[in-house]
C-alpha positions as CSV (number, residue, x, y, z in Angstrom):
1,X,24.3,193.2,30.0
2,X,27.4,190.9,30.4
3,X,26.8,187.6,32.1
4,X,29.3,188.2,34.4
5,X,27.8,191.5,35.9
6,X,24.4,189.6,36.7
7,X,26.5,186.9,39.2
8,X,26.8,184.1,37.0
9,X,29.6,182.0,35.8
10,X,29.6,181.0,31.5
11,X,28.8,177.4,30.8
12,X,32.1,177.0,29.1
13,X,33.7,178.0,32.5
14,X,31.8,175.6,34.3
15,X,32.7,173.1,31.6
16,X,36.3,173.6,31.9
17,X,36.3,173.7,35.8
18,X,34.4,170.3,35.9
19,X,36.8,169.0,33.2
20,X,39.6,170.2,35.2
21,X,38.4,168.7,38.3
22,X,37.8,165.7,36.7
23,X,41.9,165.4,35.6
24,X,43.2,166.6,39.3
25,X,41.2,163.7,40.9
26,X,41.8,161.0,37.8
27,X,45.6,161.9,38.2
28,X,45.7,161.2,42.3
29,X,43.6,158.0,41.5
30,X,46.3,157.2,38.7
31,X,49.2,158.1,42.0
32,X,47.8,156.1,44.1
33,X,47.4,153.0,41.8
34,X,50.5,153.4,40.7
35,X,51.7,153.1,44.5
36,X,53.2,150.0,44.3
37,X,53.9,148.8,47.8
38,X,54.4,145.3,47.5
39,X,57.9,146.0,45.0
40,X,58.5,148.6,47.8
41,X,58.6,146.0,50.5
42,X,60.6,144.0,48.3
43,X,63.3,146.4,47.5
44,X,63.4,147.3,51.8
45,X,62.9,143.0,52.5
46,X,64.5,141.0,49.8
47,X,66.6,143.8,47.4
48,X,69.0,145.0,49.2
49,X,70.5,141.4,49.5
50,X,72.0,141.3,46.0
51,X,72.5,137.4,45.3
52,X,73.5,137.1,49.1
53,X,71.8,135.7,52.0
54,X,70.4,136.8,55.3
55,X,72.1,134.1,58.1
56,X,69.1,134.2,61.0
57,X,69.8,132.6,64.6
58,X,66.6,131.5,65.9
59,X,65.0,130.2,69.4
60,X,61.3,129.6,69.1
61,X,58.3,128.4,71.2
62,X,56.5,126.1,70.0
63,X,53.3,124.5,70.5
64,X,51.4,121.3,69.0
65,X,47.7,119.7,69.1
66,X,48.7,115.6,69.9
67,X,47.2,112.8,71.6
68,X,46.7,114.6,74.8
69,X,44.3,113.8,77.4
70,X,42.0,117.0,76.3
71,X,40.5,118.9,73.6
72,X,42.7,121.8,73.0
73,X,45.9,120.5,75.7
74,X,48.7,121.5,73.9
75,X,52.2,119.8,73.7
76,X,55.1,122.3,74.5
77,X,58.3,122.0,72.5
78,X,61.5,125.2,72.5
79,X,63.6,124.9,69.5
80,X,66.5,126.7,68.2
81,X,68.7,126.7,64.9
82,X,69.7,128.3,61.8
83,X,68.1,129.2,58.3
84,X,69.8,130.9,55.7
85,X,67.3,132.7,53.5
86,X,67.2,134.4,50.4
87,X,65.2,134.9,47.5
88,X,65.5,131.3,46.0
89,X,66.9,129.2,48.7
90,X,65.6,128.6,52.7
91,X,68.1,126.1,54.3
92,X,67.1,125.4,57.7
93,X,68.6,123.3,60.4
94,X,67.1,122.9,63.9
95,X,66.7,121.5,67.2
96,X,63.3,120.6,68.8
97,X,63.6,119.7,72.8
98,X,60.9,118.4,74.9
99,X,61.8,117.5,78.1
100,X,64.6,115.5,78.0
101,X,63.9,114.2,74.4
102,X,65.7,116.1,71.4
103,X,64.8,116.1,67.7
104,X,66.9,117.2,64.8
105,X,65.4,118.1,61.2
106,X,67.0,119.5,58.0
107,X,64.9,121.4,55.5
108,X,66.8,122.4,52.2
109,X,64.7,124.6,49.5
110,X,65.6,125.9,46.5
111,X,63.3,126.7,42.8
112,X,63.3,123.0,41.7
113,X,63.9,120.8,44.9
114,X,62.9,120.3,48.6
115,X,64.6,118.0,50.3
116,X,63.7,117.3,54.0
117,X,64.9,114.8,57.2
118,X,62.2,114.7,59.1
119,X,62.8,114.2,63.0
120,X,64.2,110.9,63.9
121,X,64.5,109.8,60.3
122,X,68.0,108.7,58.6
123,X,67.1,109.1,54.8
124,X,65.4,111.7,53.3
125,X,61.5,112.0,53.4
126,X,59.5,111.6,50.4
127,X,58.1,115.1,49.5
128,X,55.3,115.6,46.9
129,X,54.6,118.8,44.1
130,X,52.3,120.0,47.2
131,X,55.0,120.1,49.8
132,X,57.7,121.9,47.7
133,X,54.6,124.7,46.4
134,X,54.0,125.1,50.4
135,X,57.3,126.1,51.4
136,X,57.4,129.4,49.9
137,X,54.8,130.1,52.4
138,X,56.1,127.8,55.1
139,X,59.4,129.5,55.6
140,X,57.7,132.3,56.5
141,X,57.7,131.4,60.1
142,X,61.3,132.0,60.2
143,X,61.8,134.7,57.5
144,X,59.3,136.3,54.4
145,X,62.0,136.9,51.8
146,X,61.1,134.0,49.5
147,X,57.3,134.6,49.9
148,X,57.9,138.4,49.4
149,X,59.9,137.8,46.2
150,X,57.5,135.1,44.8
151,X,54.8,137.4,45.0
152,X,56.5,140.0,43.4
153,X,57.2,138.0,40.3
154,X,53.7,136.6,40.4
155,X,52.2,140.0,39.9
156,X,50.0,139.8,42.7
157,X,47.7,142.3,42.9
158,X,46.0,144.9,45.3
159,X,42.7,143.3,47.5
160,X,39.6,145.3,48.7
161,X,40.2,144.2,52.1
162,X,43.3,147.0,51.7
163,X,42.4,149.9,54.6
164,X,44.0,153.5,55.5
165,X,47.0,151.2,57.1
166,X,47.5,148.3,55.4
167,X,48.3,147.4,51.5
168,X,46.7,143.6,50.7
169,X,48.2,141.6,47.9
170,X,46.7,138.0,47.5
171,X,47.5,135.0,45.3
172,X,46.9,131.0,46.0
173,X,49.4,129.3,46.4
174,X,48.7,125.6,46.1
175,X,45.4,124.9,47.3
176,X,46.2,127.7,50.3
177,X,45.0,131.2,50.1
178,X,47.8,133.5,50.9
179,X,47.9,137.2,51.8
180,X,50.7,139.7,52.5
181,X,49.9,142.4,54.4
182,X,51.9,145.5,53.7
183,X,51.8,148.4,56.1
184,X,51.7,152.1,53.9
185,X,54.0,154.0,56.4
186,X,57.1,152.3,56.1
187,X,56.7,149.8,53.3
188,X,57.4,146.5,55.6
189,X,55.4,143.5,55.8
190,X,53.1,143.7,58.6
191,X,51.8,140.0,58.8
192,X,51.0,137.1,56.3
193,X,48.2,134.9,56.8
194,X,47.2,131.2,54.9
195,X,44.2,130.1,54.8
196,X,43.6,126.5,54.0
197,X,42.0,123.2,54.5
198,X,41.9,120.9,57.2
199,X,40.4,117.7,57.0
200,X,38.8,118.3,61.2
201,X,39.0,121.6,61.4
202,X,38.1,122.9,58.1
203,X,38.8,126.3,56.9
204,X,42.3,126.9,59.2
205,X,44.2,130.0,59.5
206,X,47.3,130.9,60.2
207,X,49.0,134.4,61.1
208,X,52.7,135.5,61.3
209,X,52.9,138.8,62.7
210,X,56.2,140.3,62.1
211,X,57.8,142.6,65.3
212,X,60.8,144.8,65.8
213,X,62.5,145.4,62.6
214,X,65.6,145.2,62.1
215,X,68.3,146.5,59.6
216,X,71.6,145.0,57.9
217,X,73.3,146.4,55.0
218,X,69.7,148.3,53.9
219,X,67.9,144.8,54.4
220,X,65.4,145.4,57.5
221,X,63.9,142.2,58.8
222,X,61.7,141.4,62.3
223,X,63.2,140.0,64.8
224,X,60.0,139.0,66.4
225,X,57.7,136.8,64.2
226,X,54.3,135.5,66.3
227,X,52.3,133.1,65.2
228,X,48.6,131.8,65.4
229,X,47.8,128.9,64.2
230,X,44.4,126.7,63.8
231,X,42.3,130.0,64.0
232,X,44.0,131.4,66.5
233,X,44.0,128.3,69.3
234,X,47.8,127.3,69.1
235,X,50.4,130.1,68.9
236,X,54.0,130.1,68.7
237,X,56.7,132.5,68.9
238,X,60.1,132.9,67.0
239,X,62.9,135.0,68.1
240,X,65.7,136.2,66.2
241,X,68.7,137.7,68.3
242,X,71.5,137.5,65.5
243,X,71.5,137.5,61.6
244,X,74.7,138.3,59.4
245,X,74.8,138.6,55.7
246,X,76.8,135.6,53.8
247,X,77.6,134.5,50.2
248,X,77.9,131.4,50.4
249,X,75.1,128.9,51.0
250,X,75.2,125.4,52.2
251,X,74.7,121.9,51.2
252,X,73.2,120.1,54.3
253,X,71.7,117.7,52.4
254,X,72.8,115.9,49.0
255,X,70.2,115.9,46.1
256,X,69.6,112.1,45.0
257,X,70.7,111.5,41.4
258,X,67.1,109.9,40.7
259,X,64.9,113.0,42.3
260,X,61.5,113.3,41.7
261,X,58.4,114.7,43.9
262,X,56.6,111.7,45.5
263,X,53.0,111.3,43.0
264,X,50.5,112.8,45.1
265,X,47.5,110.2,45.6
266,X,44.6,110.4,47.4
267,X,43.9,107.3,49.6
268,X,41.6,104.9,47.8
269,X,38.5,103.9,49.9
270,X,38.3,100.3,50.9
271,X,35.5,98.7,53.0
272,X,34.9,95.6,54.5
273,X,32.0,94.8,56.2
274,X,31.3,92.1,59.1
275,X,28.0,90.7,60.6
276,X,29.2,90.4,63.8
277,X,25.5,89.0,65.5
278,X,22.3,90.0,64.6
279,X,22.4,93.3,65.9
280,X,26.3,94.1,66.2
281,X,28.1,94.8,62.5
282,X,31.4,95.9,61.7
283,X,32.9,98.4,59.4
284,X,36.8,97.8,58.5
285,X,37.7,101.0,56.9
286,X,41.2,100.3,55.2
287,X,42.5,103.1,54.5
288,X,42.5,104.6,57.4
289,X,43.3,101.4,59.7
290,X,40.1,101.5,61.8
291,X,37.1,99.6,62.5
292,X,33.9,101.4,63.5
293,X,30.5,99.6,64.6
294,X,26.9,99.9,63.3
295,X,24.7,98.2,66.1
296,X,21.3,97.8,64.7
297,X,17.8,98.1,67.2
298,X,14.3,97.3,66.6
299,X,13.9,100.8,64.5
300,X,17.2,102.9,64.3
301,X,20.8,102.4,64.4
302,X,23.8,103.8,66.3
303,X,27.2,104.4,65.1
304,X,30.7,104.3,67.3
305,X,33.3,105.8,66.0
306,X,34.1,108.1,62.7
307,X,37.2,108.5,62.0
308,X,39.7,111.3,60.3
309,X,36.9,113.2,58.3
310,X,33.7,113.8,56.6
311,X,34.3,111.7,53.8
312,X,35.0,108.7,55.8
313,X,32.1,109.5,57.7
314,X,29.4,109.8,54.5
315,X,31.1,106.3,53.8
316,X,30.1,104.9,57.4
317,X,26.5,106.2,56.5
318,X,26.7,104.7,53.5
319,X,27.4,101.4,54.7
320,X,24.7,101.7,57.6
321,X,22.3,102.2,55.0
322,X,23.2,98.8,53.8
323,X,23.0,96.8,56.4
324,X,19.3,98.4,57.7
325,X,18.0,100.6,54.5
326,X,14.5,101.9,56.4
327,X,16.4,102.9,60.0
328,X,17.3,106.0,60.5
329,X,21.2,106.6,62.4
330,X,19.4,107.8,65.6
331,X,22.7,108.1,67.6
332,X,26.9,108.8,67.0
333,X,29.5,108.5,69.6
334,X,33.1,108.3,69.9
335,X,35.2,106.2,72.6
336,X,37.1,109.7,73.2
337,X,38.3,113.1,71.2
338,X,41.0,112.1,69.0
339,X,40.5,112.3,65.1
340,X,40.4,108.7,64.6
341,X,37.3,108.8,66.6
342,X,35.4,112.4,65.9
343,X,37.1,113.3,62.3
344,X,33.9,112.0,60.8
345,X,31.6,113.3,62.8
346,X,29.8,116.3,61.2
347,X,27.9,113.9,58.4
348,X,26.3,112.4,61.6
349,X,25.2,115.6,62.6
350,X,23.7,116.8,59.2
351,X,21.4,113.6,59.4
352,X,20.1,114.5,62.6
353,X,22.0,112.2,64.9
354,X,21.9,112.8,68.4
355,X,25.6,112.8,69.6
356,X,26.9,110.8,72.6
357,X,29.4,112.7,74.7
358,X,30.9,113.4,78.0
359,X,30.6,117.1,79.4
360,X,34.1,118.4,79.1
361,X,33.9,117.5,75.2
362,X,31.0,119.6,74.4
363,X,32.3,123.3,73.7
364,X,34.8,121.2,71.4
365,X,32.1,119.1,69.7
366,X,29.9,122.5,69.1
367,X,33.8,123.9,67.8
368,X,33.8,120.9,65.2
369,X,30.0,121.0,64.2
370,X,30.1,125.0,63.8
371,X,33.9,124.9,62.2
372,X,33.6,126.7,58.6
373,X,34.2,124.3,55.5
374,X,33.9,126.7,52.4
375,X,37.3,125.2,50.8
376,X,36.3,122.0,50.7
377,X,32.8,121.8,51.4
378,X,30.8,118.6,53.4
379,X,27.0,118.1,53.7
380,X,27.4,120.2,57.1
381,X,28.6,123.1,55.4
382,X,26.1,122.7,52.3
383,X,23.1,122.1,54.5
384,X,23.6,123.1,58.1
385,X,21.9,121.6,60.9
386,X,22.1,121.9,64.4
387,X,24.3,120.0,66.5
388,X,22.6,117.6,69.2
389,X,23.8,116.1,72.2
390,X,22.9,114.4,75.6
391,X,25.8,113.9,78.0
392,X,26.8,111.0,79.5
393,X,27.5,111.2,82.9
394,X,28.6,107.7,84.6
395,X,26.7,105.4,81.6
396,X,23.5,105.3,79.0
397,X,22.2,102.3,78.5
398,X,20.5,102.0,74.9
399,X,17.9,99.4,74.3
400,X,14.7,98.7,71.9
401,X,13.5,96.7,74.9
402,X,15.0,93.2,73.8
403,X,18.1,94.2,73.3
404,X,20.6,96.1,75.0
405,X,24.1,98.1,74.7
406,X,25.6,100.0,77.3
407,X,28.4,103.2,77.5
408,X,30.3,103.2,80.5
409,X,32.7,106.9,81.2
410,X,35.9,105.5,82.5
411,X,37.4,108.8,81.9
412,X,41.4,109.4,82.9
413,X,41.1,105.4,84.1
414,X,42.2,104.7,80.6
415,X,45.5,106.6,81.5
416,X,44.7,107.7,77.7
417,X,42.3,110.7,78.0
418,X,40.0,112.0,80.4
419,X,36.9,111.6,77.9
420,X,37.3,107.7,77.6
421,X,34.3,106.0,76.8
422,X,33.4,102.0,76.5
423,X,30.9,99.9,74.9
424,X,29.7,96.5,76.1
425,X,26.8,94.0,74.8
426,X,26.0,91.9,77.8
427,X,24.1,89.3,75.5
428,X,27.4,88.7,73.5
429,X,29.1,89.8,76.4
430,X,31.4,91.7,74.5
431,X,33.0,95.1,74.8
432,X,34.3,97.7,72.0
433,X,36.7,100.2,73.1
434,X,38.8,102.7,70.8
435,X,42.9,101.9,71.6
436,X,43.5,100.6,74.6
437,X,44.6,97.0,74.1
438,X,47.7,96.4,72.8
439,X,49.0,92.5,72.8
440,X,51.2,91.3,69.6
441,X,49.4,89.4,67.7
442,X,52.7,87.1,67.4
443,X,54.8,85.8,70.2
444,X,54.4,86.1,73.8
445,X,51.8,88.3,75.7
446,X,53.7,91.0,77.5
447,X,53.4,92.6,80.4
448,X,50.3,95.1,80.3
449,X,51.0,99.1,80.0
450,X,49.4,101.8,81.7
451,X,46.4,102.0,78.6
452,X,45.9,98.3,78.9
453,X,46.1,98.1,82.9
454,X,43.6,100.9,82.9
455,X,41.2,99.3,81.0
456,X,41.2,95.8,82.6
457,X,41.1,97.6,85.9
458,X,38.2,99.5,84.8
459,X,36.1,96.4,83.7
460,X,36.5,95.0,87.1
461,X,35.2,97.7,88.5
462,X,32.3,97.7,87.0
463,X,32.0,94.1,87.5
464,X,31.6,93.2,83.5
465,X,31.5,89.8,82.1
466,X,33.2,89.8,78.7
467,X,34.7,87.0,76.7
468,X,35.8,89.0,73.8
469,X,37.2,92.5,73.5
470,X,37.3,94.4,69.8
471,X,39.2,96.9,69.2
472,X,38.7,100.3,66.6
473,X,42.2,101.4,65.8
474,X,44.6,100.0,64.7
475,X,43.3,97.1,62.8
476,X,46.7,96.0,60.5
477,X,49.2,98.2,61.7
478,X,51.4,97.8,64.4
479,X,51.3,94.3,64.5
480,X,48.6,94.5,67.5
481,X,45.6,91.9,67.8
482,X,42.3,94.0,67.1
483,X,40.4,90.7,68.5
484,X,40.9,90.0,71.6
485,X,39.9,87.0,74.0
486,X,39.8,88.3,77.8
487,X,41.9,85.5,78.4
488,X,44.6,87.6,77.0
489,X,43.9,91.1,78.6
490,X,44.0,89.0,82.3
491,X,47.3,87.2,81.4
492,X,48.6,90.6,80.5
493,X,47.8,91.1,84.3
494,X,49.9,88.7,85.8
């Protein structure tokens, strides 16, 4: 009886049905890899400009992380200006207003040079290999045709992380991890992001999300560009109301004759120690223009001040180990929040140190302990520990029972931050603060500013007897005494 009569289908049939099968869905995978959405964007985002260049009108918001009285306070700047983008070229000229202060800068950018006036500056800042890779990227806050094109000819491929939506194309760029991402609908960027290091924060990203396309002569491009930067804490904004097509580019700036990237050279540590009394020793850190302070008890030690990063702070421990090689580093803390003063922190809290701080800093102390640091790693990141503090309140007095330091909170009183802490030895009667003091170590003693008056009319207040005052930062720039006799503070006064 035939096969077929009985219900069943010949092996060969099933063979060739499989086989068959097997081509339909290898063909669509072969379709959709050979989807090539990144030379799409390109020939919508960069292509259609033929040699020319898109001329882009800007007005931006921007916002910065300075010396503000606060973790997280943020400076507030509007800008506005011109860039003139293409594949090979970003020529940028703005204007950055604050108040009733304005800054100018010129960045000019091509496949062999960056030159760049910084803001204020009259001659041309020194840029390294590192800067000029960067820009690719950089420019991207104004306009991704560069960064488009120079993945393009880098062959960058697909990612994993690619969904339903979005097409991801990765390459690093640098020492920063950069990633278009490519939306399948239309073929136009969606956002980029750049992941790289920072020496506080660690593993930072930042996002530019590109809004309201646009189109000129086939060439679409957002007129809306947002942007998050340190992990999404600081974010800006860049409008684009007017762009025109040019063909001629131009020359801002005028190459030097003798051109070359600055060498790129990592500061070399320098350290000088100094037995200041039995129990109070000082670490001159060079290269970074600070002094920190090791004060030494009966059976542990306590650090003041870290500053910049990790590395600096392993040196500090180093050092500490030095002076008192069976005592552990029992205690860390920082006159207030700036980097000169926390940067080196997290070492301190991978050997268990408990941490000194006032209450507002905490949420941004756990925000520095927990911060990822995968592209650069630190003993924090390689063996984590848990981050512990005790607050100060008014003052903590540390003593082995013979001898004594104390922390005082003066807070916004130092007209610097609203953090400020102090340190005072009664027995030397001397006090350590972080940057408060600054009388010329030349010439005549000036009139006190609103850092120094704050401070002198904090120590009264608390009714402290010093002779000497020592100051962290800075130590030889500046021109400003980092030893100072209270004779000088009160003159200051008069």
């Amino acid at each position: 009886m035939p096969l077929l009569c009985l219900g069943f289908t010949p092996i060969f049939m099933k063979t060739k049905s499989l086989w068959l099968s097997i081509f339909v869905l290898s063909a669509l995978t072969a379709s959709a890899k050979s989807k090539d959405y990144l030379l799409a964007c390109w020939q919508k985002q960069a292509g259609p400009l033929n040699n020319k260049s898109l001329l882009l009108h800007y007005q931006e918001k921007k916002n910065e992380l300075e010396h503000s009285f606060e973790p997280w306070q943020q400076t507030n700047y509007t800008g506005k200006g011109i860039v003139w983008s293409n594949a090979a070229n970003f020529i940028k000229s703005d204007t950055l207003a604050r108040g009733q202060r304005t800054y100018y800068s010129i960045t000019q950018w091509n496949e062999s040079t960056l030159l760049f006036l910084d803001y204020g500056d009259k001659d041309l800042f020194a840029v390294t290999k590192g800067m000029f890779e960067d820009q690719v990227f950089a420019g991207a806050r104004y306009s991704p045709i560069a960064l488009v094109d120079y993945f393009v000819k880098q062959k960058a491929g697909v990612e994993k992380e690619s969904d339903k939506e979005l097409v991801v194309y990765k390459l690093t760029i640098n020492k920063t991890i950069v990633k278009l991402f490519i939306r399948k609908s239309d073929h136009l960027l969606h956002k980029v992001t750049t992941l790289g290091n920072d020496e506080l924060f660690g593993d930072v990203l930042t996002t530019y999300v590109y809004k309201n396309y646009k189109a000129i002569n086939n060439l679409s491009y957002p007129a809306l560009v947002e942007i998050e930067k340190i992990n999404g804490k600081v974010k800006d904004e860049v409008v684009i109301p007017a762009v025109s097509i040019v063909t001629e580019l131009p020359a801002l700036l005028n190459k030097p004759a003798n051109y070359k990237f600055k060498d790129e050279v990592a500061p070399k540590p320098e350290i000088k120690v100094e037995k200041y009394s039995d129990n109070i020793h000082f670490i001159e850190l060079k290269h970074t223009d600070d002094k920190v302070m090791v004060v030494e008890f009966n059976d542990f030690l306590l650090a003041a001040e870290a500053p910049l990063n990790s590395m600096n702070g392993e040196l500090i421990i180093n050092e500490a180990k030095k002076i008192a090689p069976n005592k552990p580093i029992k205690y860390f803390v920082f006159s207030h929040y700036h980097p000169h003063y926390t940067g080196g922190m997290r070492p301190f809290v991978h050997k268990g140190a408990t941490v000194f701080s006032t209450k507002a800093d905490v949420p941004y102390l756990q925000y520095l302990a927990s911060a990822p640091h995968t592209l650069e790693p630190d003993s924090l990141q390689l063996h984590p520990k848990p981050l512990q503090i005790e607050e100060i309140n008014e003052s903590k007095t540390v003593t082995d029972g013979k001898f004594e330091m104390k922390i005082f909170f003066i807070g916004n009183k130092s007209q610097h931050t609203n953090d400020y802490l102090i340190y005072y030895f009664p027995s030397e009667q001397l006090l350590f603060e972080g940057d408060l003091v600054w009388i010329a170590r030349q010439g005549e003693i000036k009139k006190a500013g609103t850092r120094q008056a704050g401070l002198y009319n904090a120590m009264k207040e608390l009714g402290l007897n010093v002779k000497t005052i020592i100051q962290s930062w800075p130590v030889k720039d500046y021109g400003v005494k980092t030893v100072i006799p209270f004779a000088d503070l009160e003159q200051s006064m008069k």
